[in-house]
MARLO-132054 format. One line per 5 residues: their letters; for each residue x, z, y of C-alpha. Coordinates in nm, 2 decimals, padded with zeros to 4 digits. Example, Ala and Ser with C-alpha at 12.3 -4.5 7.8 and 13.67 -1.06 7.14 Angstrom:
AS) 01.23:00.78:-00.45 ~ 01.37:00.71:-00.11
//
This chain:
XXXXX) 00.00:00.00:00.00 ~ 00.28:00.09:00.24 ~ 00.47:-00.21:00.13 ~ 00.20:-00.43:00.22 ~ 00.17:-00.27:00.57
XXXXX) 00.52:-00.29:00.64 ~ 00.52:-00.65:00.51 ~ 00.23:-00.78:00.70 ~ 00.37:-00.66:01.02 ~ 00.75:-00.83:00.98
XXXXX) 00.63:-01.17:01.14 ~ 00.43:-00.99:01.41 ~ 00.76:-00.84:01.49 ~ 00.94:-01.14:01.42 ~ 00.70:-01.35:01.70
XXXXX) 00.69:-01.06:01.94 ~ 01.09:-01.12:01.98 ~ 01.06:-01.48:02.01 ~ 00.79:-01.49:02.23 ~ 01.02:-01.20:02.43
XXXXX) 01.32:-01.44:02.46 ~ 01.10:-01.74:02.53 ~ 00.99:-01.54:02.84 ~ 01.36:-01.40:02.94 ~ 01.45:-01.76:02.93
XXXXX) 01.12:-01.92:03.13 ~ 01.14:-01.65:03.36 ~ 01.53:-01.73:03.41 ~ 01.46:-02.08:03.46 ~ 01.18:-02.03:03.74
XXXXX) 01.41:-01.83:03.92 ~ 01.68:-02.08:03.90 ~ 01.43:-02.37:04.03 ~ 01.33:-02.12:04.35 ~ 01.67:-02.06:04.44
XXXXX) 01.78:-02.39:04.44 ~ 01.56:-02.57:04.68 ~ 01.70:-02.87:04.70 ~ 01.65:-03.04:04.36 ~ 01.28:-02.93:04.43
XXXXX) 01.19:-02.99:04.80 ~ 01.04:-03.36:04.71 ~ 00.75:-03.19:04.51 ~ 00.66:-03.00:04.86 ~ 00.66:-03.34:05.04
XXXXX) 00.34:-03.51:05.04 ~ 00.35:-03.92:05.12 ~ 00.32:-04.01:05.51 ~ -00.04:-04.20:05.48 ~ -00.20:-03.83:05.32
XXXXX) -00.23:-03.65:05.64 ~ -00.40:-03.94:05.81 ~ -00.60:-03.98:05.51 ~ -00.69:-03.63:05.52 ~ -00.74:-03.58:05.85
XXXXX) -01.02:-03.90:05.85 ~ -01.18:-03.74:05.59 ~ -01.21:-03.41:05.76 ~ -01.39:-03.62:06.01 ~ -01.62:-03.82:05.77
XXXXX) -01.72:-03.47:05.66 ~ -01.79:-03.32:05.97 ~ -02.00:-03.64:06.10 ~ -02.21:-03.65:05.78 ~ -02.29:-03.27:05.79
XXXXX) -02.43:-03.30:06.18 ~ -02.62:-03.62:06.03 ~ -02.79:-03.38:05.75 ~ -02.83:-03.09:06.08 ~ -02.99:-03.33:06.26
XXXXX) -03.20:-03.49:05.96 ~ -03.34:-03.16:05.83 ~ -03.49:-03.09:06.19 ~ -03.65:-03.47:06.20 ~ -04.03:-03.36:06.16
X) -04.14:-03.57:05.90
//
């Protein structure tokens, strides 16, 4: 009975370090990619026709939401 306890809990034990060093090394890794902001500064840039594209969008939005104001108080 004790065998079997002992025995059923070796690959738990067995994972649980695995899955420790996995996350020693992922966590070492992150910290390496935040320190060196160079090799990752391209993934913060966003392409030159976004902003534009966001900002007539913004726009659009805000137009359409004073048509639906304005169509809710048409008496109809």
């Amino acid at each position: 009975e004790a065998h079997n306890r002992i025995s059923s809990h070796i690959p738990l034990i067995i994972q649980y370090f695995i899955l420790k060093m996995f996350a020693e090394q992922l966590q070492k890794g992150m910290l390496q990619l935040l320190q060196d902001k160079d090799s990752c500064s391209w993934l913060l840039k966003e392409r030159n026709d976004t902003s534009e594209k966001r900002k007539f969008l913004k726009e659009r939005l805000s137009r359409l939401a004073q048509a639906r104001r304005r169509l809710a108080k048409f008496p109809g």
